[in-house]
C-alpha positions as YAML, in Angstrom:
chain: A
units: angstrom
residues:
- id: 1
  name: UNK
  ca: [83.74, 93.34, 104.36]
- id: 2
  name: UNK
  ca: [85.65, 90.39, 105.52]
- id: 3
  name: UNK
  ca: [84.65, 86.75, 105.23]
- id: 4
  name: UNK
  ca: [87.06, 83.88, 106.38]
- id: 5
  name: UNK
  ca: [86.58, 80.05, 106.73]
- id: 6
  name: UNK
  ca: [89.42, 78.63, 109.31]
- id: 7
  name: UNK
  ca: [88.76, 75.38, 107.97]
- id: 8
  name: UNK
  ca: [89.36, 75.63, 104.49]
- id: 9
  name: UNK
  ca: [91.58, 78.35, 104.86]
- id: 10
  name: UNK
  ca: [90.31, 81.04, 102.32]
- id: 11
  name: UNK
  ca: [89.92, 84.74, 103.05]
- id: 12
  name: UNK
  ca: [87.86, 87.12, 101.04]
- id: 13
  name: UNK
  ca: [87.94, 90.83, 101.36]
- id: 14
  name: UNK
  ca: [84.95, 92.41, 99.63]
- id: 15
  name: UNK
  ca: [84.85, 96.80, 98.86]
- id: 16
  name: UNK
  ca: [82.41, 98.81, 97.75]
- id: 17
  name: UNK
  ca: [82.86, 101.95, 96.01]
- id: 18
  name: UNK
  ca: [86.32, 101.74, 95.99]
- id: 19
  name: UNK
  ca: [86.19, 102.20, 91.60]
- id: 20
  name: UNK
  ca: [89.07, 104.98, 90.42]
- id: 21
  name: UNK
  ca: [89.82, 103.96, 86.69]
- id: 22
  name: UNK
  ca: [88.14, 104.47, 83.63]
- id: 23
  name: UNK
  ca: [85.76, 104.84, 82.77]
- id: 24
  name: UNK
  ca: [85.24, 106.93, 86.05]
- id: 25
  name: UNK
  ca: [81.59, 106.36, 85.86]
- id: 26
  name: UNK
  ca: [81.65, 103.19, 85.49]
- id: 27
  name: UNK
  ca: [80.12, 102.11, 88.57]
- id: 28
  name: UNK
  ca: [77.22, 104.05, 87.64]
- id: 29
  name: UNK
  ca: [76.45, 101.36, 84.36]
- id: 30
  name: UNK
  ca: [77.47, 98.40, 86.57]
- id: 31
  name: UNK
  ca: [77.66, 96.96, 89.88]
- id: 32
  name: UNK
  ca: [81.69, 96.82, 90.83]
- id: 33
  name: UNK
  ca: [83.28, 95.35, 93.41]
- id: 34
  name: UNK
  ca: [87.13, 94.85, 94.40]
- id: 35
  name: UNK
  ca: [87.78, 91.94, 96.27]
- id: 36
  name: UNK
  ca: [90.93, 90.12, 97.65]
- id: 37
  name: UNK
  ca: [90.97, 86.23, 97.77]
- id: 38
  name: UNK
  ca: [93.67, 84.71, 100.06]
- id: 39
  name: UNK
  ca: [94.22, 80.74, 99.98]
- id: 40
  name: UNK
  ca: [96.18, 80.37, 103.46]
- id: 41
  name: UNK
  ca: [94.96, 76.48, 103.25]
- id: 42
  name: UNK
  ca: [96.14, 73.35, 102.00]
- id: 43
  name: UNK
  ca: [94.68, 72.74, 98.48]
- id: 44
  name: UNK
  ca: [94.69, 74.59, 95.03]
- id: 45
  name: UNK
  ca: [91.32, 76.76, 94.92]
- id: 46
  name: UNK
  ca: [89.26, 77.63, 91.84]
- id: 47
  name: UNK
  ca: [88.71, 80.88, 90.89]
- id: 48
  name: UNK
  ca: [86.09, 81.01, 88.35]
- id: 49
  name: UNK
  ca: [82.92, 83.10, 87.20]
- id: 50
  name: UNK
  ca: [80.54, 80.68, 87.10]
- id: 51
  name: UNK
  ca: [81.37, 80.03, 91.45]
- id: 52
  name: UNK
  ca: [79.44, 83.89, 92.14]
- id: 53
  name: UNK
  ca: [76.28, 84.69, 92.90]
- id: 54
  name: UNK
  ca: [74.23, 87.76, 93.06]
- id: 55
  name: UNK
  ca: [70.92, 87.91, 94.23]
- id: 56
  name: UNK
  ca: [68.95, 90.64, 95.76]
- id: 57
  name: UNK
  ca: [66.67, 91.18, 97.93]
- id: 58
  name: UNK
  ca: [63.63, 90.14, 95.65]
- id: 59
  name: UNK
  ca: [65.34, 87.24, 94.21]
- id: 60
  name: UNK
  ca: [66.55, 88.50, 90.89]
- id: 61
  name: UNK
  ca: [69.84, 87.10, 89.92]
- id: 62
  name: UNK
  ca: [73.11, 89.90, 88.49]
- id: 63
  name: UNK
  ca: [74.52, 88.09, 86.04]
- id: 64
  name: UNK
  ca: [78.29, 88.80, 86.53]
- id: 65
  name: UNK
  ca: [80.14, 90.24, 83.85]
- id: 66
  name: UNK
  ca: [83.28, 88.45, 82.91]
- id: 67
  name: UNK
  ca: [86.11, 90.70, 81.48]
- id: 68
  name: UNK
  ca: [87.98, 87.30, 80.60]
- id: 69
  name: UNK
  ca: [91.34, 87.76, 82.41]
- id: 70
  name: UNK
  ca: [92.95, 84.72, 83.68]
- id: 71
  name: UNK
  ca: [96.43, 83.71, 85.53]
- id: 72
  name: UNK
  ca: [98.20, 80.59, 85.42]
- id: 73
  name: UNK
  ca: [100.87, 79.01, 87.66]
- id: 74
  name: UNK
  ca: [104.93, 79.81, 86.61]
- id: 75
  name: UNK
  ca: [105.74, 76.47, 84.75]
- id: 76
  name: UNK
  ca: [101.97, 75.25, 83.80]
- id: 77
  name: UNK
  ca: [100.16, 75.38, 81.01]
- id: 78
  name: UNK
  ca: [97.56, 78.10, 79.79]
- id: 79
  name: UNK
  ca: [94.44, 75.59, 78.93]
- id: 80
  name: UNK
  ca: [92.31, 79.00, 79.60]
- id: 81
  name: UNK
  ca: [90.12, 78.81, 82.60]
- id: 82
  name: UNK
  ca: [87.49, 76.79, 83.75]
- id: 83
  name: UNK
  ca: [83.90, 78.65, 83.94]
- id: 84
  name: UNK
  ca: [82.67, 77.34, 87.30]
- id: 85
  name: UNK
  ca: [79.38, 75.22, 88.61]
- id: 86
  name: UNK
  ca: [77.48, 77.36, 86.03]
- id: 87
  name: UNK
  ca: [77.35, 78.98, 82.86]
- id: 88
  name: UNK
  ca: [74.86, 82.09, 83.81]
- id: 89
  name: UNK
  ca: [77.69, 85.06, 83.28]
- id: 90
  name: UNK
  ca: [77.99, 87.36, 80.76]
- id: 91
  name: UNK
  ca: [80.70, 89.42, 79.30]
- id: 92
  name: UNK
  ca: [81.80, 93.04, 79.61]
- id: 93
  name: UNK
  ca: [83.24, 94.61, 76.94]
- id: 94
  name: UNK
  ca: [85.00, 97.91, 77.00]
- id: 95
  name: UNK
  ca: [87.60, 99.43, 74.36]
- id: 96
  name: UNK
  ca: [89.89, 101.28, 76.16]
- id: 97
  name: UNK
  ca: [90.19, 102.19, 79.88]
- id: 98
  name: UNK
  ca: [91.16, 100.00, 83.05]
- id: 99
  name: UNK
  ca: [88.07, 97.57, 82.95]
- id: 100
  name: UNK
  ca: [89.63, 94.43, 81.39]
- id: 101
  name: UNK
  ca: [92.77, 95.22, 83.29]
- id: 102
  name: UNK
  ca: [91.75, 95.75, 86.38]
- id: 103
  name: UNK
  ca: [89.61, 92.58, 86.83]
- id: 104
  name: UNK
  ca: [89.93, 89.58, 89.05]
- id: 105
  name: UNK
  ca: [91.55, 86.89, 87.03]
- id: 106
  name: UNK
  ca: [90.45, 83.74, 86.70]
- id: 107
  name: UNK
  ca: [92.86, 81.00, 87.60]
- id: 108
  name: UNK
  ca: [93.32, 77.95, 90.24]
- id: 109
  name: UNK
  ca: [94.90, 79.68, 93.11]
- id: 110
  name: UNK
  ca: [97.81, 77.97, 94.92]
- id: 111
  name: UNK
  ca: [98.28, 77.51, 98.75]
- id: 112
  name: UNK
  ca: [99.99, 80.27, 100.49]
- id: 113
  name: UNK
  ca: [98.87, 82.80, 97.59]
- id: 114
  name: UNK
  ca: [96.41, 85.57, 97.15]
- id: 115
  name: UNK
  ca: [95.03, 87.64, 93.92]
- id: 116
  name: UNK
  ca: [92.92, 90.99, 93.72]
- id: 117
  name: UNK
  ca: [90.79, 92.37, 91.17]
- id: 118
  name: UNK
  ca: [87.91, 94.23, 90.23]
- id: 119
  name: UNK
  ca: [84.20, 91.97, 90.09]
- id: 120
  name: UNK
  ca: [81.65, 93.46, 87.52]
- id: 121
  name: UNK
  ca: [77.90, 92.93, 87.81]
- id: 122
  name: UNK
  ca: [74.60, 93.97, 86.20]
- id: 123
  name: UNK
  ca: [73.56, 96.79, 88.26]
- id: 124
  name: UNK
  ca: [71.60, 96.84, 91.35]
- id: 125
  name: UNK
  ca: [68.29, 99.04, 91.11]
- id: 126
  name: UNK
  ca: [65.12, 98.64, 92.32]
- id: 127
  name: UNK
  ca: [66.38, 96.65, 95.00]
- id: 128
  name: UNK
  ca: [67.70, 98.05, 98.16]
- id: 129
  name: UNK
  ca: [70.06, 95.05, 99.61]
- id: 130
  name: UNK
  ca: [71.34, 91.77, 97.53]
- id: 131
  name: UNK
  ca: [73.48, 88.80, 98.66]
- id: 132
  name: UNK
  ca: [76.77, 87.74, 96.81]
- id: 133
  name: UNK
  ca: [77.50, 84.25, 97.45]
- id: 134
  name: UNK
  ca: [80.92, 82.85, 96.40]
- id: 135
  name: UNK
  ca: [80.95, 78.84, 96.28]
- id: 136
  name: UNK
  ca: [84.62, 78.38, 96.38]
- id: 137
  name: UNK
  ca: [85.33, 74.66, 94.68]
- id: 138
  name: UNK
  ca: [89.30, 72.89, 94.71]
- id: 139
  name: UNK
  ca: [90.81, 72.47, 91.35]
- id: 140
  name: UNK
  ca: [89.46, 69.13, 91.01]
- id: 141
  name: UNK
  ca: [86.10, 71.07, 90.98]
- id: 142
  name: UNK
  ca: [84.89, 69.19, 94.91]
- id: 143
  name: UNK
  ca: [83.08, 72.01, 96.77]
- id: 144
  name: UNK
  ca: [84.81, 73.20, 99.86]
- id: 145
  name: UNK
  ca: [82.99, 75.96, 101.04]
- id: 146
  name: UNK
  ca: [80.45, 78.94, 100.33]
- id: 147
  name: UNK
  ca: [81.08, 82.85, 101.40]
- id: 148
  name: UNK
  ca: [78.60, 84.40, 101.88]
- id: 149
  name: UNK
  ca: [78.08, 88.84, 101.70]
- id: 150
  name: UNK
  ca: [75.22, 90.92, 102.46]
- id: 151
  name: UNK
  ca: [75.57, 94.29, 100.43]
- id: 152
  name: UNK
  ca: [72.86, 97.47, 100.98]
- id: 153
  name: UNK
  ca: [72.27, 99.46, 98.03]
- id: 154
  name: UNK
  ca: [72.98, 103.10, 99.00]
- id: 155
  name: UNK
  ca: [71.92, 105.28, 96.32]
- id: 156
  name: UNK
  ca: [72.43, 109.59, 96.84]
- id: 157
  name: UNK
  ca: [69.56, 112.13, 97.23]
- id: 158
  name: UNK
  ca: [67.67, 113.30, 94.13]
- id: 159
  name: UNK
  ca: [67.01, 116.88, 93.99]
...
C-alpha cells in the first residue's frame, strides 16, 4: 500500500506479510508490518513511536511495540530519540533472531532521504479490518500531516 502527500513531500510504503526472519513465526504472536518512509520534501521529519496508530475496526487501540532502534544524522549527536505525540507504546523484547534488527529506526529523517524497517504491533484478532494512522510531525515536533492505511485481517481456513 502506498500513501503520498505532494505537499509535504513524504511517501510511505506499507506491506503485509512480507516477515522472513526469525523468529519465522513471528507474525503469528504479533502484528508486523514493513514499511518504507521517503522524505522527498523540504524539512527534517520525525520518525517516532509515539506518531502511529492502530485501531481496528471496533475501536480497540494495538499498542505498537518498540524494538528501540534509532539512527542519527553523520556529524550529530546521539541524544536517543524522541517518543512522539504520545507515550501509549510498548516494547518488544526478543533474545536472539532478526526482530530488534530488522526494525524501523527511530530518528529525524533528512530531506532527500528514506529509511525501511520492520513495524511491530499487538496482534489483530477478533477484528476483521483496523486503521494505522501515521501523524508525521517536523523535528521541531509542528504537525505536518497524517497517513492514513486501511488494513483487512485475512486469517487461513481452520480445518
Amino acid at each position: 500500500m502506498l500513501a503520498r502527500d505532494p505537499q509535504s513531500g513524504l511517501s510511505v510504503v506499507l506491506t503485509t506479510g512480507a516477515w522472513q526472519g526469525i523468529p519465522s513465526d513471528l507474525d503469528e504472536q504479533v502484528t508486523v508490518l514493513h514499511v518504507l518512509v521517503a522524505n522527498l520534501g523540504n524539512r527534517p521529519i520525525r520518525l517516532a513511536p509515539g506518531d502511529i496508530d492502530l485501531i481496528d475496526e471496533r475501536g480497540f487501540r494495538r499498542d505498537l511495540l518498540d524494538a528501540g532502534g534509532s539512527f542519527v544524522q553523520a556529524g550529530q549527536n546521539d541524544n536517543g530519540y524522541h517518543p512522539g505525540r504520545q507515550l501509549n507504546f510498548g516494547r518488544i523484547e526478543w533474545v536472539g533472531g532478526d526482530v530488534a534488527s530488522s526494525a524501523l529506526p527511530w530518528g529525524v529523517l533528512v530531506p532527500g532521504t528514506s529509511m525501511r524497517g520492520y513495524v511491530y504491533f499487538e496482534k489483530v484478532d477478533r477484528a476483521n479490518a483496523a486503521t494505522l494512522t501515521w501523524h508525521f510531525h517536523d523535528s521541531d515536533s509542528r504537525p505536518v500531516v497524517d497517513l492514513t492505511f486501511d488494513l483487512y485481517v485475512a486469517r487461513g481456513s481452520q480445518t
